[in-house]
N, C-alpha and C positions, 0 to 999 in steps of 0.2 A: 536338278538343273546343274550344269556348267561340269558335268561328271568325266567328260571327254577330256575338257583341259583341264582339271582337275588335277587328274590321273597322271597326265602327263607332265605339269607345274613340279610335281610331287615329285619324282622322280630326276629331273632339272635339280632341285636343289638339297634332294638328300645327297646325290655327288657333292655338291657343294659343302655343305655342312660336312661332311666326309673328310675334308682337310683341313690341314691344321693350319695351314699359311695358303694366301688366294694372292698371284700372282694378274695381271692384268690380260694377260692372255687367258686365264683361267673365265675370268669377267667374260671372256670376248665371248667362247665357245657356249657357255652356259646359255647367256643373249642369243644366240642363235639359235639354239634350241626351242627357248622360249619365243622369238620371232616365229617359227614354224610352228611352235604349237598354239599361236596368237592364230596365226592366217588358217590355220585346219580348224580352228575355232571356227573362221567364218567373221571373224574379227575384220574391219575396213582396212586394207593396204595403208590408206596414210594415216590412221591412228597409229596402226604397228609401228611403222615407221619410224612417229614420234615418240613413242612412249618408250620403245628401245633406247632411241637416242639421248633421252632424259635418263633411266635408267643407267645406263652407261656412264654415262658423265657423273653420275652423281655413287654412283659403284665403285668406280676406279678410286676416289678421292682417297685422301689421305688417314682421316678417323674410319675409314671402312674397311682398306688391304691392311691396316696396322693394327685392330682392334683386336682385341684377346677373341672375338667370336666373329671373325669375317664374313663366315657363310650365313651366318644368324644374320647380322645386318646388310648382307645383299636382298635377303626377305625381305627386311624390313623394308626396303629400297621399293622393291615392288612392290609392295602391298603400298605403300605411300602415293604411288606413280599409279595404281589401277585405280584408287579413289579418285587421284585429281581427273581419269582421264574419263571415270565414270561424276563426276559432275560436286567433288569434296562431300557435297551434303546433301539430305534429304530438302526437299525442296515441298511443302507443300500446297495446299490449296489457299490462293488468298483471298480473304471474304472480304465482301463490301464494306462499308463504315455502315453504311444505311439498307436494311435488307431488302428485297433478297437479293442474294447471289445466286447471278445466271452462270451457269457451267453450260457452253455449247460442245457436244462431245460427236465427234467427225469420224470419219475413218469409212473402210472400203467394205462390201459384205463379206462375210465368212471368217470377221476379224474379231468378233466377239463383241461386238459395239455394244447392240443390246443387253449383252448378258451382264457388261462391264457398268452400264448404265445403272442396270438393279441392285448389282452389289454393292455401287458407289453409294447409293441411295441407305444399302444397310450402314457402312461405314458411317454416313454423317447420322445416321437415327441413333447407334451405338453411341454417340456421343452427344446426347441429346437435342438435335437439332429438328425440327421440322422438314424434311425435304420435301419435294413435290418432283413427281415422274411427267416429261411432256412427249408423247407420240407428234413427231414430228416428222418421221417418215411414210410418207402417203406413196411412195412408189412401190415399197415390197409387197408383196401379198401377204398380208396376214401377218405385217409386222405392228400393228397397233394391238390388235389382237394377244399377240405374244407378250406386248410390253403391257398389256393390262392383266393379264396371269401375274406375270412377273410381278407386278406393283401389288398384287392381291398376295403374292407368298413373301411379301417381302413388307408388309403392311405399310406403305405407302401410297396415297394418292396417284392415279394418273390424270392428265389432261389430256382430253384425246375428244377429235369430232367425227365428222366423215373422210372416208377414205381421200378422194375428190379436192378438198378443201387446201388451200394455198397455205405452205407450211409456214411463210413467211406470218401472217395472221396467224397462224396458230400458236405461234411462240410467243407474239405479239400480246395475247391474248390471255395465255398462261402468264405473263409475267403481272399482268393487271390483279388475274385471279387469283397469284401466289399473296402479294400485294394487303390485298383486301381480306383472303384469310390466315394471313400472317404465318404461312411458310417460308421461311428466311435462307433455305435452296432449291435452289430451279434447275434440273437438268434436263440439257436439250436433248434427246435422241433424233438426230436427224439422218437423212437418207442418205444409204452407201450405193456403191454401182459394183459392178463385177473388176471395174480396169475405172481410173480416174478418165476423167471426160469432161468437156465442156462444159456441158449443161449440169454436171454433180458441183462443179465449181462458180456457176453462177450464182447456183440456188443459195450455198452454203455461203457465199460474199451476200449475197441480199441479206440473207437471216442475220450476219455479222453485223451488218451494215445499219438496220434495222432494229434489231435487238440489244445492239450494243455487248454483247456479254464480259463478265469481270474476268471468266477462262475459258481457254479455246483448247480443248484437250483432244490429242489423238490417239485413238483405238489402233496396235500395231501387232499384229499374228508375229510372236517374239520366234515360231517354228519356223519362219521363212525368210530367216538370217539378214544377207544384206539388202534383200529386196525388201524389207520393214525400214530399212534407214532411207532407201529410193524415195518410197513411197512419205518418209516423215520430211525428207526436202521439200517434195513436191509440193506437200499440202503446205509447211507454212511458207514458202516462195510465191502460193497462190492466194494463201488461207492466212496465213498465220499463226501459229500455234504458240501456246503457252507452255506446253507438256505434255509426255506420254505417259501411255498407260500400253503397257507388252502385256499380254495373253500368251498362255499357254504357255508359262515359262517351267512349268512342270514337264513339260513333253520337250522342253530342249536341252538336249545335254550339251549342245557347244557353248552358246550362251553367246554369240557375235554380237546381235543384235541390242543385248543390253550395255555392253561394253565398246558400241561403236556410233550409238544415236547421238548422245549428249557430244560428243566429238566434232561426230559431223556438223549437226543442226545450232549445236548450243544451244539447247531446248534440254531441259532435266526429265526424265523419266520418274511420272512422282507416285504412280503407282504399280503394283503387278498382282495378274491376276493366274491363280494356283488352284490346281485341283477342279474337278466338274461339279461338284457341290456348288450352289448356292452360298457361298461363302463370300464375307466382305472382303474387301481390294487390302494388299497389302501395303503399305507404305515402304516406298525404294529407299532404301539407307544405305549407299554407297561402300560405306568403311564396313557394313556388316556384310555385303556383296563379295568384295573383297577379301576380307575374312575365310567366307563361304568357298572360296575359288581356291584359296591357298591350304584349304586344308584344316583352320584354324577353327571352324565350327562359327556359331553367330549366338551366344548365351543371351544376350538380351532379347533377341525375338523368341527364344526360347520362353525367358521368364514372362515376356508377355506375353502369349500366347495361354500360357498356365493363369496370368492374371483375369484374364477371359473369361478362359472356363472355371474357373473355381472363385466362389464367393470368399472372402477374407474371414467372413464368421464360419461356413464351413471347415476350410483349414485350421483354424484354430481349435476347431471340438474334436478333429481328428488330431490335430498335433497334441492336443489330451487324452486320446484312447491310445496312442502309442507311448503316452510315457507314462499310462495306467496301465496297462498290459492288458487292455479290455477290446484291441481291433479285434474286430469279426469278420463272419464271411459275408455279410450285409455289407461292412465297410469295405472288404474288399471289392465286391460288385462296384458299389457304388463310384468308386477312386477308377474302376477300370473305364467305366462311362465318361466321368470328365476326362480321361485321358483320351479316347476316340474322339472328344470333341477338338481336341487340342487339332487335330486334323491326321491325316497318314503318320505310323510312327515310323517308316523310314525314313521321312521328309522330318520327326522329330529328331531322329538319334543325330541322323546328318548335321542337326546343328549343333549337337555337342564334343567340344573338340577333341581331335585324335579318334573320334568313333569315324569320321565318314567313310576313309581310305578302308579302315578294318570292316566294316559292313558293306563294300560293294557289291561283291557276291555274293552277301545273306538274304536271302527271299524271309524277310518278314512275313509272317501267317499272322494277317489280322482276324482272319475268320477262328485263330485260336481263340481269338477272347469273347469271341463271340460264342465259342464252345464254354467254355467256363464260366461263362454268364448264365448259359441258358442251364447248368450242373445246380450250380449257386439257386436258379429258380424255382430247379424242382423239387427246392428242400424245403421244410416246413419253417416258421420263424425262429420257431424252438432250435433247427437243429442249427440254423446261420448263427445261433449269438451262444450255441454250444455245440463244438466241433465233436468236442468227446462221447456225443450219445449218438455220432452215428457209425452205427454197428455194420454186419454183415448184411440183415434183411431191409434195412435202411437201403446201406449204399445201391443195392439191387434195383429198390426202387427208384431212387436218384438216374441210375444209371438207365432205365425203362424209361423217364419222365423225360430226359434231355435227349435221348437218343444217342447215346456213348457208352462205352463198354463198362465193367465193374474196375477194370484195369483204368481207365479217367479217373473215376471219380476216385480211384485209390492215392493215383500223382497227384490230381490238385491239394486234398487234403494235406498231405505229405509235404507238396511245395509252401502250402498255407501255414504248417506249422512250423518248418525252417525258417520261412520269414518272420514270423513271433517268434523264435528266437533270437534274429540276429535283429530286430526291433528291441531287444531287451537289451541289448548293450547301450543302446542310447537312452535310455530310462534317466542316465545320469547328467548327461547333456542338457538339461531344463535350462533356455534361457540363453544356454551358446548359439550363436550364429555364424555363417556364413558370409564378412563383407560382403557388400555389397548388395544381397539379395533382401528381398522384400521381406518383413514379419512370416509370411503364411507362403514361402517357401520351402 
């Protein structure tokens, strides 16, 4: 995501950082760069605008053009100015004092409503809560249908009746039945139309009306740049809203749409959803957005994301076979699995800083590790937890079992034992750390 203006940001202020003295003219021309590369974003005209003009003002100043590192703190300048203009902070869900909490979740079809529904659902279970799924759209075909899949792969409740049946009662009714078996979130999936319309905006003010809910969240297609912010006016001018939630922020590389809602609407974007997996909704951290756009990587979602997938007592029996000298090819299997779960690793490297600019062009082969997994499989237990007994007629078979040459199974062994040994310099390390990062990083 945001890979277009990225590219282009990058480029804006290594000229910059290039000099050793920044005149105010220098400020001016740089700004216009980055204006054009705001509006080719897909960025809203009067955000640019302002965010320029803030930029500017606060560029020029005196601690900026005089500082031993000008071009350093013109960055700084913008990266300060995309936070505020993307909404300073992560904003997220606020629960009731007394449960449950109703979340009515709106938006137009083909916007991922549903899909964003089920994920949200795993988000609050991840963190031990009760949620309950409601089919409240009786208009789509076979959208109840889909959202009781969904609620079954994603092991939550639905509420759902007849097709037929008035959604305003159905909500109504879900919220009684959350109530009584003490599921403490309720999210609405209610009905989208092709184009906003009268009768989509009646329905969803009755359920409002009616149901009262504690958030009024909008479902927003992040690929469909400024027509996602039109459409996030509309609804809460009609509707209401409390916050978005963008989709399909993995398929935009301009990124307008996240950088131009909170702007327009004053509405926070509190979550985004990534990837076609089943996968839970991310939380929108604006400074780590920002981050991600300049180039600077985003470590923290980084680390949490590894917090995820890896158990804390795991890492630590690993963080003792590496400074026993006893990793194997089991343990490496194993570490390559948690890391697929981590999600795509070009969406990981990208958040490690100074990698994203240098891997634009690298096409990541994740089906390699899916090839050295399946090397790793077809070896006996014996030969994963001892590298050295496998021989000639071994590798043969290995190489027969996975479906890869003798010439594979010769590289991974090879890359397997490089990495034990450059694992063996850290033998000594026991107990140093990294600021900042977790134990079982």
């Amino acid at each position: 995501m945001f890979e277009s203006l990225t590219d282009k940001l990058e480029g804006v202020f290594k000229r910059l950082k290039g000099r050793g003295l920044l005149k105010e003219e220098d400020v001016a021309a740089a700004m216009k760069e980055v204006r054009m590369a705001l509006l080719e974003a897909d960025v809203n005209f009067r955000a640019v605008k302002a965010f320029v003009e803030k930029v500017k003002e606060r560029a020029v100043g005196k601690e900026v053009l005089e500082s031993l590192t000008p071009g350093q703190q013109v960055v700084k300048v913008v990266r300060d100015e995309l936070v505020s203009l993307m909404g300073d902070v992560h904003k997220g869900i606020r629960l009731a004092p007394n449960p449950p909490t109703v979340i009515m979740v709106i938006g137009l079809q083909g916007s991922g409503k549903t899909t964003s529904v089920a994920k949200m659902a795993m988000t609050f279970r991840k963190e031990g809560r009760r949620p309950m799924l409601v089919a409240a759209d009786t208009q789509r075909p076979a959208a109840i249908t889909q959202l009781q899949s969904l609620g079954k792969t994603v092991g939550v409740p639905v509420h759902a009746t007849q097709e037929k049946d008035d959604p305003v009662r159905i909500c109504r009714d879900a919220v009684t039945r959350a109530r009584n078996e003490a599921h403490d979130i309720v999210i609405l999936d209610t009905a989208g139309r092709l184009q906003i319309d009268t009768d989509l905006m009646n329905q969803l003010k009755e359920i409002r009306r009616d149901v009262s809910p504690h958030e009024v969240l909008l479902v927003a297609d992040a690929m469909t740049g400024q027509e996602a912010v039109n459409i996030a006016e509309t609804f809460d001018k009609e509707i209401g809203i409390d916050g978005v939630i963008l989709t399909k922020m993995d398929g935009d590389a301009r990124g307008g749409a996240a950088l131009s809602i909170t702007w327009v609407t004053g509405k926070p974007v509190k979550f985004i959803g990534v990837g076609e997996k089943l996968d839970p909704l991310e939380a929108f951290h604006p400074d780590r957005v920002a981050s991600r756009i300049l180039g600077m990587g985003d470590v923290l979602s980084l680390i949490e994301k590894a917090q995820e997938a890896v158990e804390e007592k795991e890492a630590l029996e690993l963080e003792e076979k590496l400074l026993s000298d006893s990793f194997s090819l089991e343990d490496l299997r194993d570490q390559m699995r948690q890391i697929r779960k981590m999600g795509p690793l070009q969406g990981l490297l990208g958040m490690v800083p100074g990698l994203g600019s240098k891997l634009k062009d690298v096409n990541v082969d994740e089906g390699q590790l899916r090839r050295v997994e399946a090397i790793i499989n077809s070896m006996t237990p014996l030969e994963r937890r001892n590298h050295a007994i496998i021989k000639g007629s071994r590798r043969r078979r290995i190489a027969d079992g996975s479906g890869v040459t003798i010439a594979d199974v010769n590289r991974l062994l090879k890359q397997y034992i490089q990495m034990r040994k450059m694992m063996k310099r850290f033998t000594g390390m026991k107990g140093k750390r990294f600021p900042g990062l977790p134990r079982f990083m």
